[in-house]
PDBQT receptor file of N, H, CA, C and O in Angstrom, charges set to zero:
ATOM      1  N   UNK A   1      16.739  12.308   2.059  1.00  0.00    +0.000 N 
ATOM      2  CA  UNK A   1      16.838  11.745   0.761  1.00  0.00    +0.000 C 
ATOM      3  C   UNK A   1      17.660  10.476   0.878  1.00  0.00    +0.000 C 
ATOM      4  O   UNK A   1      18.679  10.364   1.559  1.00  0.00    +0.000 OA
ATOM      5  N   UNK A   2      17.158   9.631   0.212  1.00  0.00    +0.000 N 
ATOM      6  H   UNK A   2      16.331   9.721  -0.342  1.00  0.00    +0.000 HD
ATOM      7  CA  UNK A   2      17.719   8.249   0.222  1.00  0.00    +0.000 C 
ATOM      8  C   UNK A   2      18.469   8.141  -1.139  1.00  0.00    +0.000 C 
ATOM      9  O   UNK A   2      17.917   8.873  -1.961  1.00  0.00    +0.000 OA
ATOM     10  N   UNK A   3      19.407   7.560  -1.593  1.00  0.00    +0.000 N 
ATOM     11  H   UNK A   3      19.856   6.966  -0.926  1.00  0.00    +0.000 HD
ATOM     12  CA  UNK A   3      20.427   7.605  -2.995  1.00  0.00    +0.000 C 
ATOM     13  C   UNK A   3      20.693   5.636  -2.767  1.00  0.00    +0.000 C 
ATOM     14  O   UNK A   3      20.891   5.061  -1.697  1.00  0.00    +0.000 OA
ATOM     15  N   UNK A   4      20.624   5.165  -3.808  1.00  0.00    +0.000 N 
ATOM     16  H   UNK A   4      20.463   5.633  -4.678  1.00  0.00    +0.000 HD
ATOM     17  CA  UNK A   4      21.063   3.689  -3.641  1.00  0.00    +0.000 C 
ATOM     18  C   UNK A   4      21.154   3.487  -4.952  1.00  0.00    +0.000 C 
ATOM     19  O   UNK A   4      20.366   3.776  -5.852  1.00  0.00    +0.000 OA
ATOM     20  N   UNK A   5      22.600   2.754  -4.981  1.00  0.00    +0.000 N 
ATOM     21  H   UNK A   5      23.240   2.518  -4.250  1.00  0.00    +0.000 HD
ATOM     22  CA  UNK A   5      23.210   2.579  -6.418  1.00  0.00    +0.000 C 
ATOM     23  C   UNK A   5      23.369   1.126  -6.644  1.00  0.00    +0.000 C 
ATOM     24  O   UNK A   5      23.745   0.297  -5.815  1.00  0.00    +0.000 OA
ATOM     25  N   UNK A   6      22.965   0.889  -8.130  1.00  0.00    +0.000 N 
ATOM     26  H   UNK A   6      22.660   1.562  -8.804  1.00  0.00    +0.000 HD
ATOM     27  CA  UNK A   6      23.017  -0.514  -8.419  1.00  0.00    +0.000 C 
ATOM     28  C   UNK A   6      24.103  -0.217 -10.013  1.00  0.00    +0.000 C 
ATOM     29  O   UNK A   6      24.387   0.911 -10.415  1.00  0.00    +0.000 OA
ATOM     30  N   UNK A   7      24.482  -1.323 -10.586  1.00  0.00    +0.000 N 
ATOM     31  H   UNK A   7      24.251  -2.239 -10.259  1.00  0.00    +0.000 HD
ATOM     32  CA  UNK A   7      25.292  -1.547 -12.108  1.00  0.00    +0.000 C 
ATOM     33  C   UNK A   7      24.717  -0.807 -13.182  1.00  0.00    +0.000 C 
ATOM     34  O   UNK A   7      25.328  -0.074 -13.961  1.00  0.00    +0.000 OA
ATOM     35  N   UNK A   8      23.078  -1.138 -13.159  1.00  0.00    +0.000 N 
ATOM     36  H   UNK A   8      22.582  -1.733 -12.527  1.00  0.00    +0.000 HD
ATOM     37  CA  UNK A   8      22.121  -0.553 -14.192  1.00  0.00    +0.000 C 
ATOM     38  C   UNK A   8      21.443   0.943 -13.378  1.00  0.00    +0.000 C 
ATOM     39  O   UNK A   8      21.108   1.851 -14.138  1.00  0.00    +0.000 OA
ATOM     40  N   UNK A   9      21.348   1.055 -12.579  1.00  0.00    +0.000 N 
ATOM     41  H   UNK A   9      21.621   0.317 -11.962  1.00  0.00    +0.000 HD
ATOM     42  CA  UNK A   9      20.325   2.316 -12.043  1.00  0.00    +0.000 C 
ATOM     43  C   UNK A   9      20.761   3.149 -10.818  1.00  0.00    +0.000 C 
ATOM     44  O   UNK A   9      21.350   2.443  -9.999  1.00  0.00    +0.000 OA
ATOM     45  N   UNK A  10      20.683   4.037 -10.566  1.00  0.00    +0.000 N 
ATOM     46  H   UNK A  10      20.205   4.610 -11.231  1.00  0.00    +0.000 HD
ATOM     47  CA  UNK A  10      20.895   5.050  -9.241  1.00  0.00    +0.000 C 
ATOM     48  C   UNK A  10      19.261   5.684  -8.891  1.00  0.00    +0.000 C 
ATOM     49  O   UNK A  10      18.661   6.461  -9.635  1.00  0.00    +0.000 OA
ATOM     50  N   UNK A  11      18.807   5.215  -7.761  1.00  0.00    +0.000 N 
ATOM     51  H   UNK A  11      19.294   4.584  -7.157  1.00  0.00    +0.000 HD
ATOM     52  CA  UNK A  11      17.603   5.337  -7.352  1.00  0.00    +0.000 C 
ATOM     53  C   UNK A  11      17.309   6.301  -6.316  1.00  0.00    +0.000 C 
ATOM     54  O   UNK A  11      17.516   6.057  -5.127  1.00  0.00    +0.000 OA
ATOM     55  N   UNK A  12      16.806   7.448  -6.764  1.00  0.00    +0.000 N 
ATOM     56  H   UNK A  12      16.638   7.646  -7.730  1.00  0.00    +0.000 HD
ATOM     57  CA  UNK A  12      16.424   8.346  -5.567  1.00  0.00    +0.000 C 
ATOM     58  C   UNK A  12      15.219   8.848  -4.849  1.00  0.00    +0.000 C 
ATOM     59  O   UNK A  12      14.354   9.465  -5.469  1.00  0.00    +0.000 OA
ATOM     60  N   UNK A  13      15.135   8.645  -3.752  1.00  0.00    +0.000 N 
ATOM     61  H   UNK A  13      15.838   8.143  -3.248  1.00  0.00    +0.000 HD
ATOM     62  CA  UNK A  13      13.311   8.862  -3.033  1.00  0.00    +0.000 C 
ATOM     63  C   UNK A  13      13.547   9.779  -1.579  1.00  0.00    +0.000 C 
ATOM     64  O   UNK A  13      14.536   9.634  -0.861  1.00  0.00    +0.000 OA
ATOM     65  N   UNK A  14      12.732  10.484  -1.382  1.00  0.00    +0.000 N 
ATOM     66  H   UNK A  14      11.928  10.602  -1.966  1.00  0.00    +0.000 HD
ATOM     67  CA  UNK A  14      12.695  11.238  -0.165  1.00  0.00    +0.000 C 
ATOM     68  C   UNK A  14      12.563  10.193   0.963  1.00  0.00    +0.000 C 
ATOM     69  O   UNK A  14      11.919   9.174   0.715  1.00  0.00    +0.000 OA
ATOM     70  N   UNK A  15      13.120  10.360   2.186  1.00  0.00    +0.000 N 
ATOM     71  H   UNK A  15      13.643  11.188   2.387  1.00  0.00    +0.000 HD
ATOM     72  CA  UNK A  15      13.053   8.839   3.111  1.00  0.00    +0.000 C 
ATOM     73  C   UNK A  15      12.021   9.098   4.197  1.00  0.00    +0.000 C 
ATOM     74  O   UNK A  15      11.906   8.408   5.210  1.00  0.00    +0.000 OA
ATOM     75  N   UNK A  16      11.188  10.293   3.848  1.00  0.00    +0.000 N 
ATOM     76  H   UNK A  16      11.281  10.853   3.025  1.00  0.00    +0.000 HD
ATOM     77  CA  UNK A  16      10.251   9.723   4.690  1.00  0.00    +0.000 C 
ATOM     78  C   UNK A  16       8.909   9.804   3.505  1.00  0.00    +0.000 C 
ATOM     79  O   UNK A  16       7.775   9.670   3.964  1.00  0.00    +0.000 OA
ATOM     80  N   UNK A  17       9.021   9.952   2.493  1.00  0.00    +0.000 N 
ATOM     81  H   UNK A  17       9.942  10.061   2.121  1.00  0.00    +0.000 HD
ATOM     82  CA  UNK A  17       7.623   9.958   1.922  1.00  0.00    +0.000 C 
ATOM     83  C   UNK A  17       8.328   8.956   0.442  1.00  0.00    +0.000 C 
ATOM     84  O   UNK A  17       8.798   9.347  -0.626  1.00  0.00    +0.000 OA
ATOM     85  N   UNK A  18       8.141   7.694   0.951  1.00  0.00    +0.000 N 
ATOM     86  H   UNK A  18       7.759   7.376   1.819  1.00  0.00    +0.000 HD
ATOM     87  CA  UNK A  18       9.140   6.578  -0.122  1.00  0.00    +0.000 C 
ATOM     88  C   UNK A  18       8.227   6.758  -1.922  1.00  0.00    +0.000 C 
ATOM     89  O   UNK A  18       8.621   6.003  -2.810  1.00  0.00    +0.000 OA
ATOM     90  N   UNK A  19       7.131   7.727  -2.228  1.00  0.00    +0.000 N 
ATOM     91  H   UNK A  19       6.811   8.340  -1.507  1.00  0.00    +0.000 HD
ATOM     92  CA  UNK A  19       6.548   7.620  -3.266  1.00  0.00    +0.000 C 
ATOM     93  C   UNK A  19       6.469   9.178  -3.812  1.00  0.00    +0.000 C 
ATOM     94  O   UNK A  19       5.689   9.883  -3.172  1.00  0.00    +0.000 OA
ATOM     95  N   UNK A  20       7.109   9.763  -4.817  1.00  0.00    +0.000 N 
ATOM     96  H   UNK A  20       7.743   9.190  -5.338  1.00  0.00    +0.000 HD
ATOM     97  CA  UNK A  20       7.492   8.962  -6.044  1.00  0.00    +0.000 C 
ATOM     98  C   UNK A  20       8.891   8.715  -5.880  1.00  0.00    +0.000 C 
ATOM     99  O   UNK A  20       9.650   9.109  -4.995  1.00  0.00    +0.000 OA
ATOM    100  N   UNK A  21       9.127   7.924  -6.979  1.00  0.00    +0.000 N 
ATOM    101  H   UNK A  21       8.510   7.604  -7.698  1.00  0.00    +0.000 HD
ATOM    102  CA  UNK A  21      11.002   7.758  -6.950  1.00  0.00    +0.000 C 
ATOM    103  C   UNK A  21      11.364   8.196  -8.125  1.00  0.00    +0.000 C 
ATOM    104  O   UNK A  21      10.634   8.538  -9.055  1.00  0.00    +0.000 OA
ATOM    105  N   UNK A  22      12.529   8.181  -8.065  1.00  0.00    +0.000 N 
ATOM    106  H   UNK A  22      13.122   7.903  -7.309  1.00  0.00    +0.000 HD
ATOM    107  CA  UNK A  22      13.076   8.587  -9.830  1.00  0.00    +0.000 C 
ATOM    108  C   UNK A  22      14.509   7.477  -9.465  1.00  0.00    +0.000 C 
ATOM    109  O   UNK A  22      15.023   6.959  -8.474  1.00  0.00    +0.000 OA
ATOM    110  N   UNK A  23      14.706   7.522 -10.828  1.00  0.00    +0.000 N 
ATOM    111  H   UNK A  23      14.288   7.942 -11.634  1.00  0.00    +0.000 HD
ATOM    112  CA  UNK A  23      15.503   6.764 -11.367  1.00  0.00    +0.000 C 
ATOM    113  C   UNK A  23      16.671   7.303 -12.442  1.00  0.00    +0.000 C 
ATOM    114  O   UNK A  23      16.219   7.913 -13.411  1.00  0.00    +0.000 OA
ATOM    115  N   UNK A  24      17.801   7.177 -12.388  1.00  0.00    +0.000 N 
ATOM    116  H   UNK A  24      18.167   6.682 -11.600  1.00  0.00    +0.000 HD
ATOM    117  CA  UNK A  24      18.481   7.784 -13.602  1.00  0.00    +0.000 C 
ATOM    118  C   UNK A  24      19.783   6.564 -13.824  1.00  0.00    +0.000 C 
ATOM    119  O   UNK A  24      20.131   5.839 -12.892  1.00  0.00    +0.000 OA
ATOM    120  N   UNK A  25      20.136   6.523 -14.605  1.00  0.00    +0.000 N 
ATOM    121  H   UNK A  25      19.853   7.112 -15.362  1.00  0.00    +0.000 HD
ATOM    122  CA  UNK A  25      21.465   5.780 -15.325  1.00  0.00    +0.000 C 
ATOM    123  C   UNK A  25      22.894   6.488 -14.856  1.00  0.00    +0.000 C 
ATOM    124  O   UNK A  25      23.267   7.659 -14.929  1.00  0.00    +0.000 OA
ATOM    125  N   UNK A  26      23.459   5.440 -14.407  1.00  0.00    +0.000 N 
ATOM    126  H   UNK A  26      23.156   4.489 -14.348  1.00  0.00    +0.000 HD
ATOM    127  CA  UNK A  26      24.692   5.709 -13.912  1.00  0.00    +0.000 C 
ATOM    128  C   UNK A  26      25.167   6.938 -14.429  1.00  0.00    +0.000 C 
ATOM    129  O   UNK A  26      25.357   7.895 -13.678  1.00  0.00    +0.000 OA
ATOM    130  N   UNK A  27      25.465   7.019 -16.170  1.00  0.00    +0.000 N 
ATOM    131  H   UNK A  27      25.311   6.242 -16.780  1.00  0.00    +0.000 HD
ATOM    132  CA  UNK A  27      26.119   8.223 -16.450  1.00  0.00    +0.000 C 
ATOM    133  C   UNK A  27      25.195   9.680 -16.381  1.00  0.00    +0.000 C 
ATOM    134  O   UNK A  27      25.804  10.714 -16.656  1.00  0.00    +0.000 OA
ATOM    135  N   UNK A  28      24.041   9.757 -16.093  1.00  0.00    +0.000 N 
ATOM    136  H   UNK A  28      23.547   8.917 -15.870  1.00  0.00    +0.000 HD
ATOM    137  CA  UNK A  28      23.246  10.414 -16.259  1.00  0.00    +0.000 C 
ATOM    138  C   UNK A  28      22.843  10.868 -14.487  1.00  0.00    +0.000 C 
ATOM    139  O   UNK A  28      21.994  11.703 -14.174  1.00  0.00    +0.000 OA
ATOM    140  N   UNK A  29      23.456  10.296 -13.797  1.00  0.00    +0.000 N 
ATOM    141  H   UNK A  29      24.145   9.618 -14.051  1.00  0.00    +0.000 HD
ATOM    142  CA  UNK A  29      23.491  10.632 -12.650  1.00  0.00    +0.000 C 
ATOM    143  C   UNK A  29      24.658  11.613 -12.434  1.00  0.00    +0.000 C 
ATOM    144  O   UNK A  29      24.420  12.696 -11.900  1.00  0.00    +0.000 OA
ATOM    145  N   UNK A  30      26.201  11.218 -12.911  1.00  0.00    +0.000 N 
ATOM    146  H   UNK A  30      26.395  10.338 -13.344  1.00  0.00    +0.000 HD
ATOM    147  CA  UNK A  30      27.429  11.948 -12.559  1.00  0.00    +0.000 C 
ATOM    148  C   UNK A  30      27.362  13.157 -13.414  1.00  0.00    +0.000 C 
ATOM    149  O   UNK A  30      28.092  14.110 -13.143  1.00  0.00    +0.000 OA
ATOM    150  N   UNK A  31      26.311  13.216 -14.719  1.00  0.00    +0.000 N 
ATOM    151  H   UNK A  31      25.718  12.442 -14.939  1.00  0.00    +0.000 HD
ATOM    152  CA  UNK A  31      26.460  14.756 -15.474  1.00  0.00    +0.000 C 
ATOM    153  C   UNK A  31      25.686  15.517 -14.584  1.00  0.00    +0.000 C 
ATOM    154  O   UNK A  31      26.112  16.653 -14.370  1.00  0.00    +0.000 OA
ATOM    155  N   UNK A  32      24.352  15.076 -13.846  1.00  0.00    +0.000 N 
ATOM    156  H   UNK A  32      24.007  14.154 -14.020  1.00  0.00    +0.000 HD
ATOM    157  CA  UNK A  32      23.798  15.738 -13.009  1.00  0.00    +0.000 C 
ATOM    158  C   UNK A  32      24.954  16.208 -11.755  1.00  0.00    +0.000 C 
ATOM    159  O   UNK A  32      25.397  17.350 -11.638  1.00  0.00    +0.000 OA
ATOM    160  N   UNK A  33      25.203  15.388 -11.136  1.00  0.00    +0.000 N 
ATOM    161  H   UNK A  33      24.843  14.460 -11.231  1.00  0.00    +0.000 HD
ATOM    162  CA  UNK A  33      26.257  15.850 -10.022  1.00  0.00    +0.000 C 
ATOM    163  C   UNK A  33      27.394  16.791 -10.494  1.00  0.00    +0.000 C 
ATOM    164  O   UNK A  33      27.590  17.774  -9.779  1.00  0.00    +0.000 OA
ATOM    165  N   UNK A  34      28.319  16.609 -11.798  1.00  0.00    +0.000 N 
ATOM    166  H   UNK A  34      28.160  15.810 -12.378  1.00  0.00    +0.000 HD
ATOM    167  CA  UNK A  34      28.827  17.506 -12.383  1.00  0.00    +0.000 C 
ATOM    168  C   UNK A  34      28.200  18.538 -12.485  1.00  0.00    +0.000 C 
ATOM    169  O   UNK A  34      28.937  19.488 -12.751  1.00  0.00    +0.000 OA
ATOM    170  N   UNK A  35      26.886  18.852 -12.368  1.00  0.00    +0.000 N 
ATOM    171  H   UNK A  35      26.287  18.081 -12.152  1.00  0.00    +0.000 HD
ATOM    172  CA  UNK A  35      26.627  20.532 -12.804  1.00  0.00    +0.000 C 
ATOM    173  C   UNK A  35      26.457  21.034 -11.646  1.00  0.00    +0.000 C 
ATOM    174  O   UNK A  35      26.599  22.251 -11.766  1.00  0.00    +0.000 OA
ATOM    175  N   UNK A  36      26.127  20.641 -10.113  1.00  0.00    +0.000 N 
ATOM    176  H   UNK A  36      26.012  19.653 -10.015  1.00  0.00    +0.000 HD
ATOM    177  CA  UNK A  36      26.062  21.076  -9.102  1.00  0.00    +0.000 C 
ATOM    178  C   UNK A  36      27.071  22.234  -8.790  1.00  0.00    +0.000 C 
ATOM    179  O   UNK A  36      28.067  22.147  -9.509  1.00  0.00    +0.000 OA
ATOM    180  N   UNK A  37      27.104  23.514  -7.743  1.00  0.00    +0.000 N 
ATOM    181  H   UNK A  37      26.296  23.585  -7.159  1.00  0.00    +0.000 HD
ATOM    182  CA  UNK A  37      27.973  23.620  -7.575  1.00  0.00    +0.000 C 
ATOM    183  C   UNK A  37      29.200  22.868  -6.176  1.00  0.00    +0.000 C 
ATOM    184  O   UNK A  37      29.232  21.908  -5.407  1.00  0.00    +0.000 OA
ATOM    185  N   UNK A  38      29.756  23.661  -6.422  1.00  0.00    +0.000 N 
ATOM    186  H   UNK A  38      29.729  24.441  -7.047  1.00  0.00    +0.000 HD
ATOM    187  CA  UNK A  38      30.545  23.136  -4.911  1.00  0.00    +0.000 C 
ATOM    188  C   UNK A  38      30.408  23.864  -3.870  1.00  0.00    +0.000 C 
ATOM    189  O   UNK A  38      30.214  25.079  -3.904  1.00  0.00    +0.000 OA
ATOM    190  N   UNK A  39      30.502  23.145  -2.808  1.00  0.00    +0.000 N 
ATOM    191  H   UNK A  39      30.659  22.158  -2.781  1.00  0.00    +0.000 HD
ATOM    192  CA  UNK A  39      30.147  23.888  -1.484  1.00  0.00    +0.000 C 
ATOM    193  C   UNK A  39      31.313  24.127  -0.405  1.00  0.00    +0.000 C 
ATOM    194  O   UNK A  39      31.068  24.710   0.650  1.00  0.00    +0.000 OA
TER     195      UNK A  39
């Protein structure tokens, strides 16, 4: 998995199959990571 962060967007794609991607908004990335658990 590839993760690359810009001001407006956090972009995520599997790195060997670059199609589809998703896209989420900065804050909408860290509520996702907030619900993860911990390891």
């Amino acid at each position: 998995m590839e993760v690359a962060f810009a001001p407006e967007v956090v972009g995520v794609r599997d790195s060997k199959n670059t199609a589809p991607r998703l896209a989420f908004a900065p804050t909408s990335w860290r509520a996702f990571l907030g619900k993860l658990p911990e390891r």
